[in-house]
N, C-alpha and C positions, 0 to 999 in steps of 0.2 A: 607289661608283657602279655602274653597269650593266658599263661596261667589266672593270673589275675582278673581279664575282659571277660574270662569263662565264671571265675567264682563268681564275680559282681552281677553280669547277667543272673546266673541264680539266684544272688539273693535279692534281686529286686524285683523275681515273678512272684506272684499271689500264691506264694503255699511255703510249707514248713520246707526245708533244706534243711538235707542230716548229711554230713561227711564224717567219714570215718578212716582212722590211719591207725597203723600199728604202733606200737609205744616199744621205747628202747630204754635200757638202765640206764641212766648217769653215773659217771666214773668220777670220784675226787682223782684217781691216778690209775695207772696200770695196775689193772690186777685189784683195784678197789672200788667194789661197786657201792651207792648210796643209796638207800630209801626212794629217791626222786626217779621219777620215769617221763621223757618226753615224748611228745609227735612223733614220728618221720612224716616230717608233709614240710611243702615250701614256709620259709623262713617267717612269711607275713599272714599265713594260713590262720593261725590263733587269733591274731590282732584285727580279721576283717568276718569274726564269729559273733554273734553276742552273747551266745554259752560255749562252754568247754566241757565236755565232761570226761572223765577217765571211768574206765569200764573195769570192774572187776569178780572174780569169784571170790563169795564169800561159804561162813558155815555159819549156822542160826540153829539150838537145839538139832544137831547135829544133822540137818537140812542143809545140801546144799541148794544158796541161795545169788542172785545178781546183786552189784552193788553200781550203783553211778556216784563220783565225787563231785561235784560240783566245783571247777578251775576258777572259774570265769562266769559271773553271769556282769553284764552290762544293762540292762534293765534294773537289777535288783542286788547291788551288789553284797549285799548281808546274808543273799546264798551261798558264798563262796566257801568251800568246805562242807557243806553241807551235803551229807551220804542217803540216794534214792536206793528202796530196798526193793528190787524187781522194778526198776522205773521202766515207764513206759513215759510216750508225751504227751497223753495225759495226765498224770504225774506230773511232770514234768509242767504244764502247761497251769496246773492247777497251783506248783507251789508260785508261778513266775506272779499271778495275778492274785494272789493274797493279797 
């Protein structure tokens, strides 16, 4: 579809591509939410990424500080889980090519 002829275009030009989507709780049921937070973005958006990362605020000696989790890397997959503290893509760019 349309959505998809547009992400592939991007990711096949000569430069980094950063998308970004708001994140929803996960429910086990009504009224029960879990730890787990997804995308909103198209169904296939994750799976044509080769990192994922979920964004969060943290506290650090009572600093508020950025956190990035690391979902998905496909390069490198032993980043997964892995928390960038103020990540930037260099950061970012630094841990992929260790």
């Amino acid at each position: 579809g349309l959505y998809k002829d547009v992400i592939n275009k991007l990711l096949h030009m000569n430069c980094d591509v950063i998308l970004t989507a708001r994140a929803s709780q996960k429910y086990a049921g009504p009224g029960q939410p879990t730890d787990e937070w997804s995308p909103n973005c198209q169904k296939d958006t994750e799976y044509m990424m080769d990192i994922v990362l979920y964004l969060k605020r943290g506290v650090k000696d009572k600093k508020s500080i950025y956190l990035a989790q690391i979902i998905k890397c496909r390069n490198k997959g032993e980043l997964t889980d892995t928390e960038i503290e103020n990540p930037s893509i260099i950061k970012l760019k630094e841990l992929v090519q260790k």
